[in-house]
C-alpha positions as CSV (number, residue, x, y, z in Angstrom):
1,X,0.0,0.0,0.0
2,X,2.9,2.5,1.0
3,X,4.4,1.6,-2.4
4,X,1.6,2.4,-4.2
5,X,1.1,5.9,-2.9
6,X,4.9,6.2,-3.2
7,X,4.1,5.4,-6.9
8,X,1.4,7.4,-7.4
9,X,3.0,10.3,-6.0
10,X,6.1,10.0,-8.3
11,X,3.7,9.7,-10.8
12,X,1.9,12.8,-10.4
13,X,5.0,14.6,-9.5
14,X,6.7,13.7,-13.0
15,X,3.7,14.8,-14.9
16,X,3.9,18.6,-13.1
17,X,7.7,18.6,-14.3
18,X,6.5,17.8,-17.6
19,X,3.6,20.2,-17.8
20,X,6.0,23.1,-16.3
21,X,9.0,22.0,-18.3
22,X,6.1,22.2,-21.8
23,X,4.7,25.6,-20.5
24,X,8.4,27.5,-19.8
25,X,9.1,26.2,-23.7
26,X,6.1,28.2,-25.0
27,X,6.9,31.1,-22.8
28,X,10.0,30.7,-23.6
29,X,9.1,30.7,-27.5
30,X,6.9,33.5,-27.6
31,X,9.6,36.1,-26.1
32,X,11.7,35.3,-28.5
33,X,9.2,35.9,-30.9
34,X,7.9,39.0,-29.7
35,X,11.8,39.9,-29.1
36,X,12.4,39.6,-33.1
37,X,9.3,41.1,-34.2
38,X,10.0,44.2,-32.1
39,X,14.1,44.2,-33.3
40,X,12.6,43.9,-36.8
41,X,9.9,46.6,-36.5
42,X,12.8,49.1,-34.6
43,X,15.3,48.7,-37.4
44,X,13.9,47.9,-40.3
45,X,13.1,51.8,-41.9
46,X,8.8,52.8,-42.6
47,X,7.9,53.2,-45.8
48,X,7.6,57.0,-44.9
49,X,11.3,56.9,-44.2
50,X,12.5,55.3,-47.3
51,X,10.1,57.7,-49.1
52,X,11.6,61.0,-48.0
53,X,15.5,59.7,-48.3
54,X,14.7,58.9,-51.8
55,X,13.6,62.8,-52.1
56,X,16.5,63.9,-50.5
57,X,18.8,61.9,-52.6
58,X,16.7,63.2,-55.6
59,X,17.0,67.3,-54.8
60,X,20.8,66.2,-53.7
61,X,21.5,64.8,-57.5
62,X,19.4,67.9,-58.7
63,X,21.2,70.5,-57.1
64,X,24.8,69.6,-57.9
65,X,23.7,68.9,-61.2
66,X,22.6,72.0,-62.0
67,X,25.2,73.9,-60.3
68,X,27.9,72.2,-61.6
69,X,30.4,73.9,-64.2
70,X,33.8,73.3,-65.6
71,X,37.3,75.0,-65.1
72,X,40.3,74.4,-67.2
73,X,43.5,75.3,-65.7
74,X,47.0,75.3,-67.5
75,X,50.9,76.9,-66.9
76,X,51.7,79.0,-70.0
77,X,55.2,79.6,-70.8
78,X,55.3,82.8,-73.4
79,X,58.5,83.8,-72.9
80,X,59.2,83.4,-76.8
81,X,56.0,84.7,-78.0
82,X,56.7,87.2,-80.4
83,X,55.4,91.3,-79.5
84,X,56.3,90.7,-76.1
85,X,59.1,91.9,-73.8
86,X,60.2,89.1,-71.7
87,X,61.5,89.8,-68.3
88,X,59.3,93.0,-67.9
89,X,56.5,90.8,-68.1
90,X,53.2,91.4,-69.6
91,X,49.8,91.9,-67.5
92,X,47.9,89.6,-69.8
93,X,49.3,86.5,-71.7
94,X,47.6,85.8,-75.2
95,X,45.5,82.8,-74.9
96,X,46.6,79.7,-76.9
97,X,44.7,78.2,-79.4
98,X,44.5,74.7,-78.0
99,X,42.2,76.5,-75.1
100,X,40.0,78.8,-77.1
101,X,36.1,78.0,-77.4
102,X,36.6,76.7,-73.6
103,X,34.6,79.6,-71.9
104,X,35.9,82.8,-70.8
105,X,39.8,83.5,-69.5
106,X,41.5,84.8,-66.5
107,X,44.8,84.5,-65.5
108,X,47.9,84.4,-62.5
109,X,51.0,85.5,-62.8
110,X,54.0,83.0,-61.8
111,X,57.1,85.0,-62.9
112,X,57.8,87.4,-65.9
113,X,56.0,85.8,-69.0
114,X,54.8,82.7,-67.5
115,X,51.5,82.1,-66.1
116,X,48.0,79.9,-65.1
117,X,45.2,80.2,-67.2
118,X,41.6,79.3,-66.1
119,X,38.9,78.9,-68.3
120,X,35.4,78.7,-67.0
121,X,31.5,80.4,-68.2
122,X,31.9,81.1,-64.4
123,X,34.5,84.4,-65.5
124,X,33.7,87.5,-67.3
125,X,36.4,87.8,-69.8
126,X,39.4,90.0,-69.5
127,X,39.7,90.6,-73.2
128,X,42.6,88.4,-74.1
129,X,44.0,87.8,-77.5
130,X,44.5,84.2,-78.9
131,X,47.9,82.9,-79.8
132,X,49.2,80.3,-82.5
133,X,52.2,77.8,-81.9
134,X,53.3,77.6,-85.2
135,X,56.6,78.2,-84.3
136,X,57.1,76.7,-80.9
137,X,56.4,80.1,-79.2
138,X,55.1,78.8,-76.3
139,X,55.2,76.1,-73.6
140,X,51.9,74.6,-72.2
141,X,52.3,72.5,-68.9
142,X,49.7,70.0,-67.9
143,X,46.4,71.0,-69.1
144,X,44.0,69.9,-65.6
145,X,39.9,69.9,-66.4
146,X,37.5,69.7,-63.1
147,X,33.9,69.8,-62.2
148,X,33.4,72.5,-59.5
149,X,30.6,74.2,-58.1
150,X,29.7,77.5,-60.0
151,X,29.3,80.4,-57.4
152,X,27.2,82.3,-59.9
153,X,24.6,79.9,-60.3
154,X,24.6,79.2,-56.6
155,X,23.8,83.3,-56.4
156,X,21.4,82.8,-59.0
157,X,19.6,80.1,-57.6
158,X,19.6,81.8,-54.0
159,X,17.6,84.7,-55.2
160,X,15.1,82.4,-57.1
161,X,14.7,80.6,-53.8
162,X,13.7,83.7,-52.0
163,X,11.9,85.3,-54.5
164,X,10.0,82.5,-56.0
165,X,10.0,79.3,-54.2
166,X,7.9,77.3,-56.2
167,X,9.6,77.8,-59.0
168,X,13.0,76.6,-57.5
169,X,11.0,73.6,-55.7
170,X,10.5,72.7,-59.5
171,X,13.7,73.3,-61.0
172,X,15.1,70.7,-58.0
173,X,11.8,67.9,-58.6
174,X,11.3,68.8,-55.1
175,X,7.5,67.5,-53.9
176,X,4.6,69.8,-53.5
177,X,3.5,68.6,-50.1
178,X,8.0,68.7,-49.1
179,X,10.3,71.2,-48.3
180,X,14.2,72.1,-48.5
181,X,17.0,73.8,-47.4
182,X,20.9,74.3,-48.5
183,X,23.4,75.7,-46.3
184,X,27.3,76.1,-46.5
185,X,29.3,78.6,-45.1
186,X,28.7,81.6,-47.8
187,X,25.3,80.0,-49.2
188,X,22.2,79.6,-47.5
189,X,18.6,78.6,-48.7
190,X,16.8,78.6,-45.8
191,X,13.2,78.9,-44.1
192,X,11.6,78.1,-40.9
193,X,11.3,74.1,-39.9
194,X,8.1,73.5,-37.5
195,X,8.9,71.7,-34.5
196,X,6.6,68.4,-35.4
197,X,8.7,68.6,-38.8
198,X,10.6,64.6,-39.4
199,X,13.8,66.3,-41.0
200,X,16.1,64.3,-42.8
201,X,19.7,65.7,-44.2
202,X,22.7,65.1,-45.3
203,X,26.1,67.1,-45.8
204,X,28.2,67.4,-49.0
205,X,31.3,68.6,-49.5
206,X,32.6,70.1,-52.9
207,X,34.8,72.4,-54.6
208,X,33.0,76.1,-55.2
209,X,34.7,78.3,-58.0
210,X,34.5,81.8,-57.8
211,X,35.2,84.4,-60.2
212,X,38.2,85.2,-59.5
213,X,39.7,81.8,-59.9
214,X,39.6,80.8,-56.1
215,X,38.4,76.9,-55.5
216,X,37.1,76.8,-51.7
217,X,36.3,73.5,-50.5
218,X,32.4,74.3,-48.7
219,X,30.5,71.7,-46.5
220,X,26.6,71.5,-47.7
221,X,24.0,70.5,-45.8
222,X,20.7,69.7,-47.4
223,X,17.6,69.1,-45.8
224,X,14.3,67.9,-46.8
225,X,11.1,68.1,-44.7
């Protein structure tokens, strides 16, 4: 008799172990469910979100794209070129021909009869006069071509942005229902964010020619809302 309730009692205690041990399992299983939905959910970015970094990265492409310009730089040697007076220098070297049709001209001087040219729309021209080589009579060094940011379209497109917003919100495929923003250090498109405004932005740095033939490396930040 004592072994039977002995029995029956290991009995019913072995069944509790296996109910418990079966129940912690499922508890067990549905944390880690829960867990991984709610990493999933936390990381994984909203449609929304995806939606306004494509816009971003759309006014981003927009912007430099249509602020972009050319400038070609070179060394001239015209120590040799006929009509002029070398040392004693001239203030403006004759442009060569392998240059011309490149946009308009300024230059640097190095030393007497030898200097930088730059060619960029970005310059108003300072009335130079073009040059053959026929005769060897002068040197070119290493002819150097970059895309740079154009100050005057960024001055251009600044007062558009003030003046008429829609207008530049169109010429950057910006969104009705969206705003933007650019800021660098000597260039600002700005207006007031509201507080409950999701802003995302990023910051781009690039090489900004100015008319005078200065290349200033500027931080932008562009921000869509």
């Amino acid at each position: 008799m004592v072994m039977n309730k002995l029995g029956s009692s290991q009995f019913h205690v072995s069944l509790h172990k296996k109910g418990s041990s079966h129940f912690e399992i499922i508890i067990s299983f549905i944390l880690f469910v829960s867990f991984t939905l709610f990493l999933v959910l936390s990381l994984t970015p909203t449609k929304q979100d995806l939606l306004e970094e494509s816009i971003l990265y759309g006014v981003v492409d927009q912007f430099f794209a249509k602020t972009t310009t050319n400038v070609t730089s070179v060394l001239v040697d015209i120590s040799k070129t006929v009509g002029l007076m070398c040392p004693g220098g001239q203030d403006k070297p004759c442009i060569p021909e392998e240059l011309l049709g490149a946009g308009n001209f300024i230059s640097q001087k190095q030393r007497a009869c030898v200097y930088y040219i730059y060619s960029s729309v970005e310059f108003t021209n300072e009335g130079f006069n073009s040059c053959k080589n026929n005769d060897n009579l002068y040197s070119l060094g290493y002819i150097e071509r970059q895309e740079v940011i154009s100050n005057k379209t960024l001055q251009e497109f600044k007062q558009e942005y003030y003046s008429d917003y829609n207008a530049s919100k169109d010429r950057f495929g910006v969104p009705e229902v969206v705003d933007f923003a650019v800021i660098s250090n000597n260039y600002s498109l700005e207006r007031t964010i509201p507080d409950e405004a999701q802003v995302i932005a990023g910051v781009y740095r690039k090489k900004v020619l100015y008319s005078n033939g200065s290349l200033i490396n500027q931080d932008f930040i562009i921000k869509v809302w």
